[in-house]
N, C-alpha and C positions, 0 to 999 in steps of 0.2 A: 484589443484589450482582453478578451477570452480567452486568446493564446497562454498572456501572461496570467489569467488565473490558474488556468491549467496548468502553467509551470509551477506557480506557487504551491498548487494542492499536490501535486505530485512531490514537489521537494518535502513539501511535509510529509505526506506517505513514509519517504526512503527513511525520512527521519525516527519518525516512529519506527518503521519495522527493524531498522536498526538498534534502537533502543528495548523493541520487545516490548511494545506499548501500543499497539493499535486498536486491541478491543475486538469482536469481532467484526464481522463487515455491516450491522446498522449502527453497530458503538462510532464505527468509523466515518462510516457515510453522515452521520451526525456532527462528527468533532470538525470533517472539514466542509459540510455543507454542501453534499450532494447525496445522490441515490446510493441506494447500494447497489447497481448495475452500474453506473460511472467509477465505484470503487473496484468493482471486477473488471471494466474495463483499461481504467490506469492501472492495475497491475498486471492484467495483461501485457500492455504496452511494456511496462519496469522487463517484465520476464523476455522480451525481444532486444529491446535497448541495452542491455543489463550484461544479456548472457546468462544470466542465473536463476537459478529455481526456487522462488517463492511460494511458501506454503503454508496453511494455516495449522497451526500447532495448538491440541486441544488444552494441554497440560499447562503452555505458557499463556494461553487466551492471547494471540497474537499471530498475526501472520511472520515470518519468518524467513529471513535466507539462508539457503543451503551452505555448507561450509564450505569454500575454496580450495579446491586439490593442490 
């Protein structure tokens, strides 16, 4: 059962950052209900799994991904 919460929080993640809606990382760790080290940890993880570079963007208050070559 953890496994699948950790999928679920993480699929919300992709979702926000995709949307440019996460907040910063306690905005975050509050919307999906953990730490803010468990939110630097799954996107850890996103930036391995992914391939792509997620970054916190001060301008759109959202972490973010890098644009696809």
């Amino acid at each position: 059962m953890a496994g699948l919460k950790y999928y679920e929080r993480t699929k919300l993640l992709i979702e926000l950052i995709e949307k440019k809606k996460t907040g910063g990382p306690g905005e975050q760790a509050k919307s999906i209900g953990v730490s803010k080290r468990m939110v630097y940890m799954i996107i850890d993880d996103l930036r391995l799994t992914l391939g792509r570079e997620i970054y916190y963007c001060k301008d759109e208050k959202s972490y973010i991904f890098t644009e696809n070559n």
